[in-house]
BAVOPA-53101 format. One line per 2 residues: their letters; for each residue x, y, z of C-alpha. Coordinates in steps of 0.1 Angstrom, whole numbers. Example, Ala and Ser with C-alpha at 12.3 -4.5 7.8 and 13.67 -1.06 7.14 Angstrom:
<sites>
as> 123 -45 78 | 137 -11 71
</sites>
This chain:
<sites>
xx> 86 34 349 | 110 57 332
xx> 109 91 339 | 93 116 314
xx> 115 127 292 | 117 164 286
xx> 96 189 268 | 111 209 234
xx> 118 249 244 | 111 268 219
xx> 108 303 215 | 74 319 213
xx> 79 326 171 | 84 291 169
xx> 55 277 191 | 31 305 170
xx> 35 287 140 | 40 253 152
xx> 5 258 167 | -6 269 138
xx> -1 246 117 | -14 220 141
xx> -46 238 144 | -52 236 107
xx> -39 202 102 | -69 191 129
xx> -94 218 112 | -94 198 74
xx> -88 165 92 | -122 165 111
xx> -136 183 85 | -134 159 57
xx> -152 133 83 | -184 155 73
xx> -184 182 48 | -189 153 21
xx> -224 148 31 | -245 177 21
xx> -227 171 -14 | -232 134 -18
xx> -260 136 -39 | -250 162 -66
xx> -216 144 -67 | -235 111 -71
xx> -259 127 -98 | -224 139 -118
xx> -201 113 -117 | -233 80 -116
xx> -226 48 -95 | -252 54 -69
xx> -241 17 -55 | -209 29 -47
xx> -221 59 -27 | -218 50 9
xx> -178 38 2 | -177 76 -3
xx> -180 83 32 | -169 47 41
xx> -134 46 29 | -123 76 44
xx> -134 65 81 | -121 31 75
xx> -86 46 69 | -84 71 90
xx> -97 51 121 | -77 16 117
xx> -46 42 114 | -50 56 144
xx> -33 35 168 | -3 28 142
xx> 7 65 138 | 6 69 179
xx> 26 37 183 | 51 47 153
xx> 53 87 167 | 68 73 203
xx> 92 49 183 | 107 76 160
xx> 98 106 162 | 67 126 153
xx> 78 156 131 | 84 131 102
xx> 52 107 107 | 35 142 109
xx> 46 155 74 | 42 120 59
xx> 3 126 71 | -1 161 53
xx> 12 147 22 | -10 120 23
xx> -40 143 27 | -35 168 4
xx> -22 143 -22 | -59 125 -13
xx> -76 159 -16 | -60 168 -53
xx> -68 128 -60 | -106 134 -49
xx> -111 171 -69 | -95 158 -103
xx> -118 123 -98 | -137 116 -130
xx> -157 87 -117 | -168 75 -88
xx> -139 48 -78 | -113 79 -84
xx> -131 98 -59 | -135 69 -37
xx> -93 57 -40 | -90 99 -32
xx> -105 95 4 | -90 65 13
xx> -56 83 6 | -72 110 25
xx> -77 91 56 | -43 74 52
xx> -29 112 65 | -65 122 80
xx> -60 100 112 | -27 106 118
xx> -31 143 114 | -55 143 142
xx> -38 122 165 | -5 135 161
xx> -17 169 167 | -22 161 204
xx> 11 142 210 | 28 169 194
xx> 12 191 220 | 22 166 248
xx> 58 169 234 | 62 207 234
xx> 43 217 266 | 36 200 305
xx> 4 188 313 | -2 220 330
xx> 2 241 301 | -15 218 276
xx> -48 225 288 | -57 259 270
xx> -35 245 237 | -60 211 240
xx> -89 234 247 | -81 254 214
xx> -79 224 193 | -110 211 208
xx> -128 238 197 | -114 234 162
xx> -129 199 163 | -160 205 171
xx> -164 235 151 | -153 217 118
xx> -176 183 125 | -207 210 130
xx> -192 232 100 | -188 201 74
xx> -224 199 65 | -226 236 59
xx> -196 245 43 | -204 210 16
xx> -236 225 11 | -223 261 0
xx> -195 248 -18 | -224 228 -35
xx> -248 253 -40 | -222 284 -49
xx> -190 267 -68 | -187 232 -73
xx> -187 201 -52 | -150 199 -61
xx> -139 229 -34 | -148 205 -6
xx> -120 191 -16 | -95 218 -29
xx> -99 237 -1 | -76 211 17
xx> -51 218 -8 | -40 256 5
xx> -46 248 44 | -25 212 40
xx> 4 227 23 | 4 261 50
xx> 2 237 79 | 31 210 60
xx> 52 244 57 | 51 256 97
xx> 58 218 106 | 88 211 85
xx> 102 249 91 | 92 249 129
xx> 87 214 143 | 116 206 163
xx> 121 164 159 | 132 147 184
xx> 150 116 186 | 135 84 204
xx> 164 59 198 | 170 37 170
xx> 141 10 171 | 149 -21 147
xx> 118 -31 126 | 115 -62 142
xx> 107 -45 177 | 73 -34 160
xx> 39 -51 167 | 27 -64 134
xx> 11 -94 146 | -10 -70 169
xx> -12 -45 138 | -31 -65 112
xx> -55 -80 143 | -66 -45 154
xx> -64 -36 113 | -91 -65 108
xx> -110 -65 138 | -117 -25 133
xx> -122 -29 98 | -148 -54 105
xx> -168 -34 127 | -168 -3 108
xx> -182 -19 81 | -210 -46 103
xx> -221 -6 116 | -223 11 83
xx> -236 -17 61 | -256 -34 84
xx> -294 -25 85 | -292 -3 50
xx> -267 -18 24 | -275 -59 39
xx> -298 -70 67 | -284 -76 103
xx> -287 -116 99 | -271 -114 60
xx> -240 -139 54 | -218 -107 48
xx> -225 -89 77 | -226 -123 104
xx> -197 -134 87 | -182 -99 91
xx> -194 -101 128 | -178 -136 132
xx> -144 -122 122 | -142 -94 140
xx> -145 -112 168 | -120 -141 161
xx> -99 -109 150 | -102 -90 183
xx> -93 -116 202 | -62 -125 182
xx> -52 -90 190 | -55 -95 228
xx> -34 -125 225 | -9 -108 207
xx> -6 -76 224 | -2 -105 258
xx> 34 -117 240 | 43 -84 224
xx> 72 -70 236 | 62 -38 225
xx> 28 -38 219 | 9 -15 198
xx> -19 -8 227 | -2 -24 256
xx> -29 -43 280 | -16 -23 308
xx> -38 7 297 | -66 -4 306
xx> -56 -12 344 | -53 26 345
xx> -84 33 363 | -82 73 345
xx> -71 58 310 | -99 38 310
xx> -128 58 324 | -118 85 303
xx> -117 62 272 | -156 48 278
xx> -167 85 287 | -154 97 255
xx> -170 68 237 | -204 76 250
xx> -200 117 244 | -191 106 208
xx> -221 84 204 | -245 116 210
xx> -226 140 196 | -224 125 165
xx> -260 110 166 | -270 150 171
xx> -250 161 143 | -258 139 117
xx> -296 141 116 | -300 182 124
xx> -297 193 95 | -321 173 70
xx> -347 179 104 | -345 213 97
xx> -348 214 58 | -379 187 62
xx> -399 200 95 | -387 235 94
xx> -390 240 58 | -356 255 54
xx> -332 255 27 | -301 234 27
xx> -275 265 37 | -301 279 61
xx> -307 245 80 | -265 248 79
xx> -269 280 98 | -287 264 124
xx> -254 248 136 | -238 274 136
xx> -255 279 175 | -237 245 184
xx> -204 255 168 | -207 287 193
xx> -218 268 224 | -182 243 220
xx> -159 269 211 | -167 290 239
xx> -166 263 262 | -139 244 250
xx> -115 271 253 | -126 282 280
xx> -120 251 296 | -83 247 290
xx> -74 282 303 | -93 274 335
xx> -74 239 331 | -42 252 330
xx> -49 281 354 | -64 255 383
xx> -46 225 375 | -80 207 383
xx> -99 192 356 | -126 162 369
xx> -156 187 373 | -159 198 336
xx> -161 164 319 | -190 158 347
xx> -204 188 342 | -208 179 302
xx> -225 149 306 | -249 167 331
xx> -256 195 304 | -254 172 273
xx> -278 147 287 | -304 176 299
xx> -302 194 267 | -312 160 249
xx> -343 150 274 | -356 191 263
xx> -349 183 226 | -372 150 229
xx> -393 174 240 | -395 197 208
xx> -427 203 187 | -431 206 147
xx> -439 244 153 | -405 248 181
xx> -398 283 169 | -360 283 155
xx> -350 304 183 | -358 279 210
xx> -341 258 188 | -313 275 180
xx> -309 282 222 | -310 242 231
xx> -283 236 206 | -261 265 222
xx> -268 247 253 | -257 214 237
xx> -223 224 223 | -219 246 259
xx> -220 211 274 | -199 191 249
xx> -178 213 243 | -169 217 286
xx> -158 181 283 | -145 169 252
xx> -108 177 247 | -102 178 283
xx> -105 138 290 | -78 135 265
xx> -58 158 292 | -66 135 317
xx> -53 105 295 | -20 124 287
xx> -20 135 322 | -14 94 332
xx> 13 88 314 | 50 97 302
xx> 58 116 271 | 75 81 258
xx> 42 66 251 | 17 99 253
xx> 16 93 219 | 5 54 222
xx> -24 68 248 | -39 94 230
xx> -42 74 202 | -56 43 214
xx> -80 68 233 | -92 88 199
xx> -93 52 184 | -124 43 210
xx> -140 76 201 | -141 73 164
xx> -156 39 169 | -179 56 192
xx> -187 82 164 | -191 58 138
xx> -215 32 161 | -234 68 171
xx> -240 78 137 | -251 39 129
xx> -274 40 158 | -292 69 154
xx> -294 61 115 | -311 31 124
xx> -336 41 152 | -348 72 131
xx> -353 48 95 | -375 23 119
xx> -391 49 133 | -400 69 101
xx> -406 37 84 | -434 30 114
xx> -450 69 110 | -452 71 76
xx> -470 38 78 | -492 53 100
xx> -495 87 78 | -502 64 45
xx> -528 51 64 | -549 82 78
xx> -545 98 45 | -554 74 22
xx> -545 69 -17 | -532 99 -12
xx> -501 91 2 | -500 56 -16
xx> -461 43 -24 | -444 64 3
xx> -410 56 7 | -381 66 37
xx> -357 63 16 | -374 79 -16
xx> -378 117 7 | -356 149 3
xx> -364 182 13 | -375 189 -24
xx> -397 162 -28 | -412 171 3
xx> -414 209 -5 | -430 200 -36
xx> -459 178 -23 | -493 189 -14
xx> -499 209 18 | -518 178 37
xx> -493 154 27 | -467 178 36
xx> -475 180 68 | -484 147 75
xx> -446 135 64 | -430 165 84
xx> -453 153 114 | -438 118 107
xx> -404 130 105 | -409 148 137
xx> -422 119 156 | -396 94 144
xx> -362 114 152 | -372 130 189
xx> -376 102 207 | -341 91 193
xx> -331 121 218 | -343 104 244
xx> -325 76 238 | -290 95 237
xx> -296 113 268 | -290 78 291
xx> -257 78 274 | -244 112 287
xx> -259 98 319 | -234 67 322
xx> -208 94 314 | -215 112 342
xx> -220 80 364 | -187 67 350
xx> -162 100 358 | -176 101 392
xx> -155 71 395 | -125 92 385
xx> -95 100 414 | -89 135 406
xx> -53 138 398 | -42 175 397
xx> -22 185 364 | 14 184 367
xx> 30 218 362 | 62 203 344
xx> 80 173 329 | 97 163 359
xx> 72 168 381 | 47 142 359
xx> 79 117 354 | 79 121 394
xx> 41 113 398 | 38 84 375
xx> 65 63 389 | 55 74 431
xx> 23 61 409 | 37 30 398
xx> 56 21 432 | 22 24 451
</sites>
């Protein structure tokens, strides 16, 4: 294996704003995965085509994820600093694209340009990070921008709701427009490129490409159609099933003859690579399962208004950006890294057997406490099994690794999301079955689907409490479920060979080829 080629030196000016401007780039990136949400339905009631609601969401996942693994593989061939740019204009082009929309399939064509630029922004964040600093060092940088994650996936909801509620559903998308253009600036000013070699276009992986293109495209949409938009057994969603498949293993037997492959096969020999990779998959899952259902608990069951029930993340958002940062100073302090993703998984999947546990009349403060606790546990673990991943290979294809390793934890947020969505409707479906029944014709014609908070608010006191009851009883034992997955986590990095950080280039070119040779 070659040896690692060497880090950029730049002065501390420079690596400010270079920072900077990554930091940003990964804010409104993960941001725009879920501030949309709180302001789906007022955008829906203003621009109409209520059909065409879930592409909203849809077409900016779909894009962003199926980029992913492109913009890692095209960042090692030439260069990052360009790829990087190309990203920010993409987003904020896709931002201005989504605020000016006058109907529903603008707004729709504006988040798919979004996520055109919203995957590579988050992606080539980290690799940039790999490029500038040693594995030593990138700890407390990877911690930071963990944080920064985490903090804008919690803060979407609330932050769509205020726009919302206060200006107009339009800022959730203009506020990209400043933050894109301050964080294109430091890059294009700061951002030192650096050359990989002249690649001919032929060298690239296309067959493997448009196989992983289709296979992830398929099962983004079997998770977010199926169940809601067509049932499981439908011909669109089997024969979107069917194709994935056939498409997935195309991809295998093309990244076999690839000379360069897009995700080379010998990844997943790496015994850290790929431990890491299923971990992160499962923390995604619960994370993401958590995050999208909180909020509407708290406006239904706690009776709380939609920026309140926002404020009631804002315990979570604490909980990872304490830890998360934390973590990568202590990272790069010690060198030694195996013990927080462990002790995430122990935390997360504790925190989520005590929230199955909740009542209807949980005071807000206990509530408030076990979310700390959650994103104190997450937020240990999250950014630093990307580290780990990094920590495995060269800088010539850290960019490859860290993006085939986001890839398998976007799936994992999108299949979380999906999985929770469709254990609570079956459950709620179930209780207010049960509710309809005990109460009589008063509660004749309810419908999941048919309840907001205002509806709810509105209703009579003992129908009220019978649906908030029913809501209750249909989302905590969804915690329960979650909590195994944290536990495979843990039961998985156990299996890990703790391998300590290196403290520079050389020294990690040194270890992966004594690493190879053995």
């Amino acid at each position: 294996m070659a040896a690692a080629k060497t880090a950029h030196h730049l002065d501390r000016r420079s690596i400010i704003f270079v920072f900077a401007g990554l930091m940003t780039s990964m804010f409104v990136g993960s941001l725009d995965q879920t501030i949309v949400s709180t302001a789906l339905p007022t955008i829906v009631g203003e621009l109409g085509g209520v059909d065409h609601m879930l592409w909203v969401t849809t077409a900016y996942l779909l894009c962003s994820t199926v980029t992913m693994p492109l913009y890692g593989k095209l960042g090692d061939l030439f260069g990052r600093k360009h790829l990087f740019c190309a990203c920010l204009v993409f987003f904020v082009t896709g931002s201005v694209v989504c605020g000016l929309a006058g109907s529903m399939w603008g707004l729709i064509a504006g988040r798919a340009i979004q996520g055109l630029g919203g995957g590579g922004q988050m992606i080539l964040s980290q690799a940039i990070v790999a490029d500038i600093f040693p594995p030593r060092e990138r700890g407390k940088y990877l911690g930071i921008m963990g944080a920064a994650f985490g903090v804008s996936a919690v803060l979407g909801p609330l932050l769509g709701g205020w726009f919302t509620e206060g200006l107009t559903w339009r800022w959730c998308f203009w506020i990209n427009v400043p933050l894109g253009l301050a964080a294109l600036a430091a890059a294009a000013v700061f951002l030192p490129h650096r050359d990989h070699g002249k690649h001919p276009v032929r060298s690239l992986d296309l067959a493997g490409a448009a196989a992983m293109v289709v296979a992830a495209t398929c099962l983004i949409l079997v998770i977010s159609w199926g169940g809601g938009t067509y049932a499981w057994d439908s011909p669109v969603i089997v024969g979107l099933a069917v194709a994935g498949v056939a498409a997935a293993v195309a991809f295998v037997l093309a990244e076999r003859r690839a000379a360069d492959p897009l995700i080379p096969l010998s990844f997943f020999k790496n015994r850290t690579y790929l431990i890491c990779t299923a971990a992160g998959l499962l923390i995604m899952v619960g994370m993401m399962g958590a995050i999208s259902y909180l909020p509407t608990y708290f406006q239904i069951v706690s009776g709380l208004g939609a920026t309140a029930a926002g404020y009631m993340t804002i315990p979570m958002m604490a909980g990872m950006m304490l830890t998360s940062t934390a973590a990568g100073f202590i990272a790069s302090r010690t060198g030694r890294v195996k013990w927080m993703p462990l002790a995430s998984c122990a935390v997360a999947a504790a925190v989520f057997a005590l929230l199955s546990g909740i009542a209807v009349d949980t005071s807000l403060v206990e509530m408030g406490v076990l979310l700390f606790a959650l994103g104190f546990g997450i937020g240990l673990g999250q950014q630093m099994l990307v580290l780990m991943v990094q920590n495995e290979f060269p800088v010539s294809v850290v960019g490859t690794a860290t993006a085939s390793n986001n890839f398998f934890r976007e799936i994992g947020a999108t299949v979380g999301a999906s999985l929770v969505g469709s254990l609570f409707t079956a459950n709620l479906s179930a209780r207010l079955g049960e509710a309809a029944a005990g109460l009589g014709d008063t509660a004749a014609g309810l419908d999941a689907n048919a309840l907001t908070p205002s509806v709810v608010h509105a209703m009579e006191p003992a129908l009220q409490q019978a649906i908030q009851q029913a809501y209750h009883d249909a989302l905590t034992p969804v915690f329960l479920v979650i909590a195994p997955l944290f536990v495979a986590g843990f039961v998985l990095l156990l299996f890990l060979k703790e391998r300590p950080l290196a403290v520079t280039q050389e020294e990690a070119g040194e270890a992966r080829e004594q690493a190879a040779r053995a």
